[in-house]
C-alpha positions in Angstrom: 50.2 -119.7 -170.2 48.0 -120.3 -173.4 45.5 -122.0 -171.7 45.0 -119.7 -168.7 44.9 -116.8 -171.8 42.3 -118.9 -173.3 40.3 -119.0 -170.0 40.3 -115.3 -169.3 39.1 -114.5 -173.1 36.6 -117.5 -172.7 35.0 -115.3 -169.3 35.8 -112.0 -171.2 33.1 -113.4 -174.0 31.0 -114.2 -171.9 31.3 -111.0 -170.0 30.6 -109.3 -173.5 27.6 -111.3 -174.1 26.2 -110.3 -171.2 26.3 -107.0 -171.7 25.4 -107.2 -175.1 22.2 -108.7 -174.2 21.6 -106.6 -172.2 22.1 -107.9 -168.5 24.4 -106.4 -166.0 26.4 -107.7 -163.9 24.2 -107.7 -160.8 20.8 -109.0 -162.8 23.3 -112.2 -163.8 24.3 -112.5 -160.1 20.7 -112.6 -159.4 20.2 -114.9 -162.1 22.9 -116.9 -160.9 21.9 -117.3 -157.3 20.1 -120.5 -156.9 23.0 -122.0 -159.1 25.7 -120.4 -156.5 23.5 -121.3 -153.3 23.2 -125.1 -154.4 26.2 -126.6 -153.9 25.2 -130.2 -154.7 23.8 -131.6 -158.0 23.1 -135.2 -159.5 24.0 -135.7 -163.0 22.4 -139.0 -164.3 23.7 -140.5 -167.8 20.8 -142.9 -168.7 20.6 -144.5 -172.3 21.3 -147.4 -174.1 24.8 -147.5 -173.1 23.4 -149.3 -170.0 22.2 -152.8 -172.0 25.5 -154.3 -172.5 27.4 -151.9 -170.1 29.7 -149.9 -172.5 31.3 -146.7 -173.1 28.5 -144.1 -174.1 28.8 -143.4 -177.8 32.9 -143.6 -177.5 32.4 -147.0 -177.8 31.5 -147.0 -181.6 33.5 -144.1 -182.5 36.7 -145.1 -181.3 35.9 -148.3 -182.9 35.5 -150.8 -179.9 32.7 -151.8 -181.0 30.8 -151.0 -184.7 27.7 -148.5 -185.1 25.3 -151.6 -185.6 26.1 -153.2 -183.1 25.7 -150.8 -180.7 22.7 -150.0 -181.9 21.3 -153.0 -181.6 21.0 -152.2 -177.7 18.0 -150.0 -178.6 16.6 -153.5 -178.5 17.1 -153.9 -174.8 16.1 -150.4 -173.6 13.0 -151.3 -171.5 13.0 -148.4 -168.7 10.8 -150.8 -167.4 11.8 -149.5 -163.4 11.6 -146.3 -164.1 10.5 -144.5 -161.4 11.2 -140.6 -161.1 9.4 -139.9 -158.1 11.7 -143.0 -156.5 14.7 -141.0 -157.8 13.8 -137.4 -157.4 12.8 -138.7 -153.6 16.7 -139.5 -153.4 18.0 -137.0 -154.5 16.4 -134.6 -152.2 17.5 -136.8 -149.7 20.8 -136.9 -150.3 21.1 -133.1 -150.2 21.0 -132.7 -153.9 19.3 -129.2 -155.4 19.1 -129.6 -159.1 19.4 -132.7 -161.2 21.1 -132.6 -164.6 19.4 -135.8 -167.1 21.2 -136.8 -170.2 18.3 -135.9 -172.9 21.0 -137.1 -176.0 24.2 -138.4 -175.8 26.1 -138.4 -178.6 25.0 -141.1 -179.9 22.2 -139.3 -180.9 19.3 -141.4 -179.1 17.1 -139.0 -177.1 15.0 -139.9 -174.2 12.0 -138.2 -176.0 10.3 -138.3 -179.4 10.6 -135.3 -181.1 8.7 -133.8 -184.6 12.2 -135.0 -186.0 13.1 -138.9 -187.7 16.1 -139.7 -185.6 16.7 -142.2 -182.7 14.1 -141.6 -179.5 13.5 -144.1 -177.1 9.5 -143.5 -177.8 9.7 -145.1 -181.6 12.8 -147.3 -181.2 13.1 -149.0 -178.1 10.7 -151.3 -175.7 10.5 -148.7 -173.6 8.3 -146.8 -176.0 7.5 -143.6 -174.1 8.8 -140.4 -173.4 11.1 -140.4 -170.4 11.8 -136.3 -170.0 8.0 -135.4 -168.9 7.7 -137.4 -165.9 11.8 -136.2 -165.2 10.9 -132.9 -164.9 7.5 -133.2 -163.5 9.0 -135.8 -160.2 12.1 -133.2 -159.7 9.9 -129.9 -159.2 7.4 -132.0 -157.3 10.3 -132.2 -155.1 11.6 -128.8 -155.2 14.6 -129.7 -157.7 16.1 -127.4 -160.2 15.6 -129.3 -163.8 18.8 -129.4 -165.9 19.2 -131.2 -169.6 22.6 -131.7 -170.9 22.6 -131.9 -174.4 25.5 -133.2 -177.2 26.2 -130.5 -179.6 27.8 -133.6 -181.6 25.6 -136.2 -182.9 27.8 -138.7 -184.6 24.5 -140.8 -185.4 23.2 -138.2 -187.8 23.4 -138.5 -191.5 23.9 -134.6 -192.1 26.7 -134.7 -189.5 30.3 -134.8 -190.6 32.2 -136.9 -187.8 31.0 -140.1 -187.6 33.8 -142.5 -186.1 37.7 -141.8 -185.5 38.7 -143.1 -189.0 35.3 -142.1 -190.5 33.6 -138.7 -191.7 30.7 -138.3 -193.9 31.7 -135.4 -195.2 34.4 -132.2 -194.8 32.4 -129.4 -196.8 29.6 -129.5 -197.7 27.4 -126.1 -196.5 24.0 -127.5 -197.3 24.1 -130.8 -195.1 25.7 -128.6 -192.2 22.8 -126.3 -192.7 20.7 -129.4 -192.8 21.9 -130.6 -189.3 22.2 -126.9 -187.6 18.5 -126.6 -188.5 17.8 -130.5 -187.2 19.6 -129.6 -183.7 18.0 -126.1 -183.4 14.7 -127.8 -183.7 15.6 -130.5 -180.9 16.3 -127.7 -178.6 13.1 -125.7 -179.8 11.5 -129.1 -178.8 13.0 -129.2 -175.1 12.9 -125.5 -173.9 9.1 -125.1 -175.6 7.9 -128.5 -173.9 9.9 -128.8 -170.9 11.9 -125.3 -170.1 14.6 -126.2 -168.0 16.2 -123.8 -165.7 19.6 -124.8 -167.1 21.5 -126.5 -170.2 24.3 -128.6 -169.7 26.0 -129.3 -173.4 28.5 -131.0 -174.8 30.7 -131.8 -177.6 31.3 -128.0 -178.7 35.0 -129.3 -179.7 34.1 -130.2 -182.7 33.4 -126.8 -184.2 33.8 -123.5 -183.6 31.0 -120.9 -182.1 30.3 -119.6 -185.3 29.6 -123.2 -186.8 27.5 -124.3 -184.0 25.6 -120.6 -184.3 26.8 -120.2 -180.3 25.2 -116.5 -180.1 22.0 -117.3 -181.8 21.4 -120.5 -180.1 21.8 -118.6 -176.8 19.5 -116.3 -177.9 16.8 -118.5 -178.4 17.2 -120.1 -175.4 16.9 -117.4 -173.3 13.7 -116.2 -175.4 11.9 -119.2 -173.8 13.2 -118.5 -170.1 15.0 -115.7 -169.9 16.2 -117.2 -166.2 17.9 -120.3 -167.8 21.5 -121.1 -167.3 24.0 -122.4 -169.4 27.1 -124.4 -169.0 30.4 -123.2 -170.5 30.5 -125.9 -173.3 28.7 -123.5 -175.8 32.4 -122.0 -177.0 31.9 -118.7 -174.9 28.8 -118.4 -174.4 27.8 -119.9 -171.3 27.7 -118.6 -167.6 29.7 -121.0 -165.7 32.9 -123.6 -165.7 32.6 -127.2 -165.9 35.8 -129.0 -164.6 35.7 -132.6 -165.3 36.6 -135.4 -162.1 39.0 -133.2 -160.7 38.5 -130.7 -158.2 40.6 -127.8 -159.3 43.6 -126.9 -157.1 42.6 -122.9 -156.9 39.4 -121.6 -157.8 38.6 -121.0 -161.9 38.8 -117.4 -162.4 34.8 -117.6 -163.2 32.8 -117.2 -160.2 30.2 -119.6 -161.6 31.4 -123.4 -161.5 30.7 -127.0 -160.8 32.7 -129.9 -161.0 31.1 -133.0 -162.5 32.4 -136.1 -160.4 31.7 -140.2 -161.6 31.4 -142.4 -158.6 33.3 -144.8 -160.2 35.5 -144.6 -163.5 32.1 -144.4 -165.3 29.5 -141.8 -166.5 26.6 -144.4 -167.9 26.5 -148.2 -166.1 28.8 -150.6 -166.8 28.2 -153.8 -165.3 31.7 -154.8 -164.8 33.4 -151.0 -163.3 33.1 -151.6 -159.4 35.9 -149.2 -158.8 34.1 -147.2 -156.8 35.3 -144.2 -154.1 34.2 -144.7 -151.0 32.1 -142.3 -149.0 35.0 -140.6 -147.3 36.9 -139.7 -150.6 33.5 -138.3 -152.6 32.1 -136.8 -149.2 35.8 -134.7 -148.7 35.8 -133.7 -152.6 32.2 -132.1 -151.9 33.8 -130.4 -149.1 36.9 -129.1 -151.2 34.8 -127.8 -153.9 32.1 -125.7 -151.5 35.9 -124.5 -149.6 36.6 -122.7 -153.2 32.8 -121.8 -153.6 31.9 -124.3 -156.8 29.6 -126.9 -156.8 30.0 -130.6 -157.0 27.9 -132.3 -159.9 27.9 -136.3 -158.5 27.4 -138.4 -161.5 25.3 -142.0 -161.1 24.6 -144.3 -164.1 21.3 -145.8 -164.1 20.8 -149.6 -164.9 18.6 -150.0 -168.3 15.9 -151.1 -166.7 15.9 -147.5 -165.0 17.2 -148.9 -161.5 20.0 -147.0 -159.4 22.9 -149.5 -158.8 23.5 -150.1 -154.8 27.0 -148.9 -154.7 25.1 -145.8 -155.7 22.5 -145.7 -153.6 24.7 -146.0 -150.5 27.0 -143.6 -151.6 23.3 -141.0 -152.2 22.9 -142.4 -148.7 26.2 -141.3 -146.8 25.5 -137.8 -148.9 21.9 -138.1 -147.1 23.6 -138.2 -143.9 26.6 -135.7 -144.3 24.3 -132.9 -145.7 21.3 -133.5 -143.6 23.4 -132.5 -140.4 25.8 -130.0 -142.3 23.2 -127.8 -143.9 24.0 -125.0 -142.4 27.9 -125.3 -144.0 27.1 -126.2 -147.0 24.1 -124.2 -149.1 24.6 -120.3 -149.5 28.0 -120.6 -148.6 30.9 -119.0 -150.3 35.0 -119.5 -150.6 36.5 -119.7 -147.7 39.8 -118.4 -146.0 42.9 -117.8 -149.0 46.2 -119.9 -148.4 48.2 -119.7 -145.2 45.7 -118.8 -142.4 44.6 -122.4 -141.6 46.0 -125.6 -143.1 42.5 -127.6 -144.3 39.3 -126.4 -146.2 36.9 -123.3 -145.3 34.2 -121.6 -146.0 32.0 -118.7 -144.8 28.1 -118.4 -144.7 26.7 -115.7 -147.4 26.9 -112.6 -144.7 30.5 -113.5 -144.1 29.5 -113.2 -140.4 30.6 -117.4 -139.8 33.6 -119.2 -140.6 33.2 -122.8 -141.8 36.4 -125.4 -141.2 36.1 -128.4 -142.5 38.2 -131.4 -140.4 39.1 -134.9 -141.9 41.1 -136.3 -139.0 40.5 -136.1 -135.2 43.5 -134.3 -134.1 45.5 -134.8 -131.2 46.0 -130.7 -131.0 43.8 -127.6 -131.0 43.0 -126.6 -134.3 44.9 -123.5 -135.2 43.7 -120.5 -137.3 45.7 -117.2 -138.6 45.1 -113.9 -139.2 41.6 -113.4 -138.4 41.2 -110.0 -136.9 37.1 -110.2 -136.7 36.7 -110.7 -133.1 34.6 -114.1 -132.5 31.8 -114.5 -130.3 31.9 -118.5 -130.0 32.9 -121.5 -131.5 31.0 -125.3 -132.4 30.2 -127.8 -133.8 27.9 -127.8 -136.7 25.5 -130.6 -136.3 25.3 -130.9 -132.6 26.1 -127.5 -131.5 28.4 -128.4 -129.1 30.2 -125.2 -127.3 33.7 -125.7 -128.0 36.6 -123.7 -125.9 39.1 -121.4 -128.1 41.6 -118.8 -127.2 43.2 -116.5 -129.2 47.5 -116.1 -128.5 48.1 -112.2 -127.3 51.6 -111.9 -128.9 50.9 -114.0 -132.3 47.2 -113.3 -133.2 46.7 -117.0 -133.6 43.3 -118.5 -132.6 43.4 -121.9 -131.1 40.3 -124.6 -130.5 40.4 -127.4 -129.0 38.0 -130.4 -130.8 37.6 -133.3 -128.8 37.3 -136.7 -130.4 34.0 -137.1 -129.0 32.3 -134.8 -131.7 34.6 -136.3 -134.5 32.1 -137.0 -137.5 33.4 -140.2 -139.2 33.4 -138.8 -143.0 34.3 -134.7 -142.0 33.3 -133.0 -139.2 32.7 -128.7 -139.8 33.3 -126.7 -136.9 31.6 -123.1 -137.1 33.4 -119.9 -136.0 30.8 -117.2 -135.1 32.2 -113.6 -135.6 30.9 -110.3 -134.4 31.2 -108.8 -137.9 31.8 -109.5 -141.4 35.3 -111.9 -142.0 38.4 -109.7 -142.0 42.3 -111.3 -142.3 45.2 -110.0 -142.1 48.6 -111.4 -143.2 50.4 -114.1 -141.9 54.4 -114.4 -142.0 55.5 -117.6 -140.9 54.9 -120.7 -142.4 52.1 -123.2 -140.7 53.9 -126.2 -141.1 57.0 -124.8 -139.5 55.4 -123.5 -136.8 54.1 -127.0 -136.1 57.3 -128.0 -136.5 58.8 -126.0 -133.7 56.3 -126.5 -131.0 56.4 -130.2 -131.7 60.5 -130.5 -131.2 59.9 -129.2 -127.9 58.8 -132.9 -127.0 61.9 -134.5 -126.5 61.0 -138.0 -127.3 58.9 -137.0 -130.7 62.4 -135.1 -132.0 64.7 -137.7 -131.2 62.1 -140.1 -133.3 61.8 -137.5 -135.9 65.6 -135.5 -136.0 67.3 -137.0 -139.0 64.2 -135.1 -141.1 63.2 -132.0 -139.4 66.5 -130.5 -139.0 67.6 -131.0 -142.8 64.1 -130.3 -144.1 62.3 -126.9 -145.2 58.8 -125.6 -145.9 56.5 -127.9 -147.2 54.1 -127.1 -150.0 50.7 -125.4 -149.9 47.9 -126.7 -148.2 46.1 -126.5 -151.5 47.4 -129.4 -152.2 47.8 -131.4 -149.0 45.2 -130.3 -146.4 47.9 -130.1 -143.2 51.4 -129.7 -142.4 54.0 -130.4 -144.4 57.9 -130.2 -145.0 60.7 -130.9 -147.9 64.2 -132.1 -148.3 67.2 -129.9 -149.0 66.7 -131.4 -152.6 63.3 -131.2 -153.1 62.7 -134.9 -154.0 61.0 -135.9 -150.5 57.8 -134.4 -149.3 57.3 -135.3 -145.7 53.3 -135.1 -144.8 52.8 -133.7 -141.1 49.7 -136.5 -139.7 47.9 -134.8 -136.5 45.7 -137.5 -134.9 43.9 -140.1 -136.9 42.6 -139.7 -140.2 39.3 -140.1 -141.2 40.1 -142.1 -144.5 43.4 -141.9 -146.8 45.6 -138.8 -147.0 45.2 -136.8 -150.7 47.7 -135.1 -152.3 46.4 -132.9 -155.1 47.9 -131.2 -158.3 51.3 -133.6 -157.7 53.0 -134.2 -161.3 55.7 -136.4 -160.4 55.4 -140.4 -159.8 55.7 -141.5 -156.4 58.8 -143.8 -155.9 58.0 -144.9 -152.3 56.2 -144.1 -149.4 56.8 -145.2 -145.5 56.7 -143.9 -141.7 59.2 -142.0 -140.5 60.8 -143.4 -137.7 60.0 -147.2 -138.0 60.4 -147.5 -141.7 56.9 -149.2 -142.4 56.2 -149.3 -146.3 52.8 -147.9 -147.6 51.0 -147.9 -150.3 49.1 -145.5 -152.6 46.5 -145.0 -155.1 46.1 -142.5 -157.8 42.1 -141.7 -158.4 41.3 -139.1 -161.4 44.0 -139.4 -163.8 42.2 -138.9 -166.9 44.7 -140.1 -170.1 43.6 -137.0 -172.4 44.2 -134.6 -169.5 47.6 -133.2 -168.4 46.2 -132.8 -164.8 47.4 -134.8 -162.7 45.3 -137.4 -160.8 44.7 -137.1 -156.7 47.2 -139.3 -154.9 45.3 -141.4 -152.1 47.6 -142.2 -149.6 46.4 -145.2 -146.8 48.1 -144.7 -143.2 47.0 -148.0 -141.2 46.4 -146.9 -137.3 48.7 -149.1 -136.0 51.5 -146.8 -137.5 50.6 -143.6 -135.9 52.6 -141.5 -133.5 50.6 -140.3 -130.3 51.7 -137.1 -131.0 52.1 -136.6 -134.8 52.8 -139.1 -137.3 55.6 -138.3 -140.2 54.5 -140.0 -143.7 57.7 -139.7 -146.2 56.6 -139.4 -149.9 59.8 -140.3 -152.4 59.2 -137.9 -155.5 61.2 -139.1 -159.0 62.7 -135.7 -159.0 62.1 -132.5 -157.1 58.6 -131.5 -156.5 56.4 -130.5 -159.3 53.5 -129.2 -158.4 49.9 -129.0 -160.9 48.2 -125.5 -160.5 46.4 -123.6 -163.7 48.6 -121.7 -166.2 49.6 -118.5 -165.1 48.3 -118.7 -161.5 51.0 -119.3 -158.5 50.1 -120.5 -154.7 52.7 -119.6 -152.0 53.6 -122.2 -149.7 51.7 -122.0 -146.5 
């Protein structure tokens, strides 16, 4: 409950500021608009880090390594293939509108020289120039919004207090805190005056509190060189918009504004030795989940020193290139789609609320099923191809049924559009998806004898938040029983799931498999996404039952204070 208190006075601050500076709420939604429309940014963390392949300034202050010596990979900073044009070229590619370039990471190395003696990669490194102009120039050649993120903390700094773990320089001392305030006031002088962003990404504001960091005057300036510019929510209350970390929320953050910043891997910056990588399928759905609850996905890639873009990376930017350059339509300007309980997946609608986007990971061996939507609809297809696709709406339940043959089947996530004669309108639904699957399934007499021992002990599943289909529970709770319609397009996810999971196998022939948890960060109580791989050979014709053995009954990961009712 504390934190979701914390959350609503964090957007009631910045609700404030607004108003105190004078902007209502419709000028910040017009403000806000290219940020909402988006959908799909590239965050790049390129610095020394890269030489030997280590943590990003973590490394020396949670004493892996010592300050000198990590240091001394200034030395081997050459940005010798770095080529902007190359990158903002795929970028746009890969459906990307903004790009978000690490000026100074903590460790307090910029990427430019500055009037200020500190680290740069101009003075102290081979590569010897500044590496922000031709950034900004390549992305607005190609039509890219220019973001900077920034560290608030800069451990390298002689005025700062923190320097490692065990280490500070100091723990009061007003005149060296001034010192630094001034020196990091100046750097962002420095960035808005020579390269104005359209939006700040910082970070580190942990470490003191708004009025430490000067929050409200720092905005203030900021906004005196562009009063257009956007900032993150790491400026202790004074920013526009949330910034989840690697996992996509289970409900939407109560801020309208918000992006989820993703690693490809287990890495921000390039490590030679992380090839841990998600695959296409699982970074291509989590774009998909975040546009269904209207944020914006923020795909990390860590640049080699030498300024190159690993090839693991620049397949993944090349599935993205694919998926988005046939989805447009589904993706940018869209907004949150349908709430809990009218269709069992993700969804979204276009910005006149006049389409319905659903967004299919499986090629199912039934028509898609959709509740509660009392806009009448004038067709149905698939985006992409615009193939006509048959529907029919049930007189005496209201449900609306379409048939999607596997033929259109994209193999990452196909969209199919609903086109409606006026703005989206729903209206409740009372029973339960998954047990209405249930029933019409048991009316196959060969699938229920297979299937019995389960169905008739179990109850309502849990909410298609997190698990995207049908799904049941034992008596007791402890066995979550995931409802598999046709083939899957890559592993089943189970989001916000707090328990361990025991064992996993097919219902009906027993077969054992396996699982893998993906964005389980340590500091972080939320949980990790559960990856779940169902072989082909293993699946019913019909509908495949996947038992999940919980360590206790189910505990499920939402936000404080905010509940989602089973579907």
């Amino acid at each position: 409950m504390m934190k979701h208190l914390f959350l609503s006075a964090a957007i009631l601050m910045m609700a404030f500021f607004s108003v105190a500076a004078g902007e209502s709420e419709a000028e910040k939604a017009r403000r806000m608009e290219w940020f909402k429309d988006a959908k799909l940014g590239i965050f790049i963390h390129y610095g020394i880090y890269a030489v030997d392949g280590i943590d990003e300034s973590w490394s020396f202050f949670n004493g892996y390594i010592s300050h000198k010596d990590y240091m001394k990979q200034l030395d081997g900073f050459t940005a010798s293939q770095y080529n902007t044009d190359e990158w903002a070229r795929l970028f746009s590619e890969a459906g990307a509108r903004y790009a978000v370039i690490t000026t100074k990471h903590h460790d307090g190395v910029a990427l430019w020289k500055g009037d200020f003696d500190h680290y740069n990669v101009v003075d102290h490194t081979p590569a010897g120039r500044d590496l922000l102009a031709p950034f900004v120039g390549s992305m607005r050649d190609k039509g890219l919004k220019v973001g900077f993120y920034y560290s608030l903390i800069d451990w390298s700094y002689p005025d700062y207090p923190a320097f490692t773990r065990e280490k500070v320089r100091y723990t009061n001392d007003p005149a060296r805190w001034g010192r630094f305030v001034d020196f990091y006031f100046g750097q962002m002088g420095e960035l808005s005056a020579r390269y104005n962003p359209d939006l700040y990404w910082f970070d580190g504001d942990w470490e003191h509190s708004a009025d430490e960091w000067r929050a409200a005057q720092l905005r203030e300036k900021l906004v005196g060189y562009n009063k257009n510019v956007i900032i993150n929510s790491r400026l202790k209350g004074y920013g526009d918009y949330e910034t989840p970390e690697q996992g996509v929320p289970v409900v939407s953050p109560e801020n309208p504004y918000w992006e989820l910043c993703l690693t490809m891997n287990d890495s921000w910056g390039y490590q030679h030795n992380d090839h841990n990588y998600k695959t296409p399928f699982q970074l291509i759905w989590t774009f998909a989940d975040v546009i269904s609850k209207g944020g914006n996905l923020l795909l990390d890639i860590g640049p080699k020193e030498d300024g190159s873009i690993p090839e693991e990376q620049l397949a993944i930017l090349k599935e993205f290139a694919r998926w988005t350059g046939k989805h447009s339509e589904a993706i940018y300007g869209t907004r949150a789609g349908m709430p809990e309980g009218h269709f069992p997946g993700l969804s979204a609608v276009s910005k006149d609320q006049k389409t319905l986007f659903l967004y299919i990971d499986h090629a199912p061996n039934h028509p898609l099923t959709i509740r509660g939507v009392r806009s009448k609809v004038k067709g149905a297809r698939v985006v992409g191809c615009d193939t006509k696709l048959t529907y029919k709406t049930d007189r005496k339940s209201g449900d609306l049924t379409i048939e999607v043959p596997k033929s259109v089947i994209d193999p990452m996530v196909t969209v199919i559009a609903l086109d409606l004669s006026k703005p989206l309108e729903l209206g409740e639904v009372a029973v339960s998806h998954s047990l209405k699957v249930v029933e019409e399934m048991s009316k196959d007499a060969r699938w229920y004898e297979k299937h019995a021992p389960v169905i008739d002990v179990a109850g309502d599943g849990i909410a298609s938040a997190h698990y995207a289909g049908a799904s049941l529970l034992s008596a007791d709770k402890t066995i979550l029983y995931l409802l598999v319609d046709g083939k899957p397009n890559g592993p089943l996810a189970i989001k916000g799931l707090k328990n361990n999971i025991n064992r996993i196998w097919v219902v009906g022939n027993g077969t054992k498999l396996s699982h893998q948890i993906i964005g389980k960060l340590y500091w972080s109580h939320v949980p990790g996404i559960a990856y779940v791989d169902v072989p082909d050979s293993v699946l019913d014709p019909k509908m495949t039952v996947i038992a999940v053995l919980l360590d206790g009954p189910v505990s499920l990961y939402t936000e404080e204070g905010q509940v989602i009712e089973s579907n």
